[in-house]
C-alpha positions in Angstrom: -36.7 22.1 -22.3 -39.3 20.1 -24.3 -42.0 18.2 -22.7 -39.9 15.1 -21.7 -37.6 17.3 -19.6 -40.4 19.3 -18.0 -42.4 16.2 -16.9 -39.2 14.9 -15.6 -38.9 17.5 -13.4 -41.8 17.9 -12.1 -41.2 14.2 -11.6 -38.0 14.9 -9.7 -39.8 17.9 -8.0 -42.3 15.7 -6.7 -40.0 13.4 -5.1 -37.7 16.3 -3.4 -40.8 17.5 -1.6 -41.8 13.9 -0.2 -44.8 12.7 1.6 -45.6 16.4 3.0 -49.2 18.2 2.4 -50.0 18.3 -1.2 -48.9 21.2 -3.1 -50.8 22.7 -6.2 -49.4 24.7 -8.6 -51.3 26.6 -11.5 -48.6 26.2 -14.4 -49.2 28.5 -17.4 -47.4 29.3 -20.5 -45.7 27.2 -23.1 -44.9 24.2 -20.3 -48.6 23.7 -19.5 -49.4 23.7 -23.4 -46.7 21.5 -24.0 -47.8 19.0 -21.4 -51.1 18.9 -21.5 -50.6 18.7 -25.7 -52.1 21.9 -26.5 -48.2 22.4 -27.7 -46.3 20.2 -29.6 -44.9 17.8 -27.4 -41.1 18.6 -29.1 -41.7 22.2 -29.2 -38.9 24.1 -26.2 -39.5 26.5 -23.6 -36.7 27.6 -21.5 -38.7 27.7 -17.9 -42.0 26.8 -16.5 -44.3 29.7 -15.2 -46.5 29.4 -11.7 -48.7 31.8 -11.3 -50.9 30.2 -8.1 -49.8 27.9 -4.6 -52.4 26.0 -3.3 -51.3 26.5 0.4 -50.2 30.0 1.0 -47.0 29.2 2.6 -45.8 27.0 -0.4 -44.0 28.9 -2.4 -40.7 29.2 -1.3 -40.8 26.0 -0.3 -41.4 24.9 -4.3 -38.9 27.2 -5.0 -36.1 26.1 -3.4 -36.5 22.3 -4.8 -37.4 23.9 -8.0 -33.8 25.2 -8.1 -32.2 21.9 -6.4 -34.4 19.9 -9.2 -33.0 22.3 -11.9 -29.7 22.2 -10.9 -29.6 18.5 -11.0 -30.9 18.5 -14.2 -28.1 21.0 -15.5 -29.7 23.6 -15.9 -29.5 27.5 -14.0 -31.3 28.2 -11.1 -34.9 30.0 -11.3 -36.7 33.0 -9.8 -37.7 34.5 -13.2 -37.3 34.3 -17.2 
């Protein structure tokens, strides 16, 4: 994924989860460089890492749109890379 794809998805991910209580996330790795240009914008990664859910209870909630988002966007389901 480069960063077009990723923002996309976090795009899509956003709208999947709806008006609930915010969620934060704490994404690291070559996503978070890539989006926040300490990467090259067209540089790939092949998932996005999470290591922090701002609301205890959040996180298989993010999951399980994470894996609806990704398989809308074609690509395999999640849970580690």
């Amino acid at each position: 994924m480069d960063a077009s794809i990723i923002q996309r998805a976090f795009e899509a991910l956003g709208d999947r989860l709806g008006t609930r209580e915010p969620i934060e996330v704490l994404l690291v790795g070559g996503a978070a460089g890539m989006l926040t240009g300490v990467l090259s914008a067209s540089r790939t990664t092949v998932d996005c890492e999470v290591m922090v859910y701002v609301r205890d209870d959040a996180m298989g909630t993010v999951e399980l749109a994470a894996d609806a988002v990704s398989e809308g966007l074609g690509r395999a389901k999640g849970g580690g890379g």
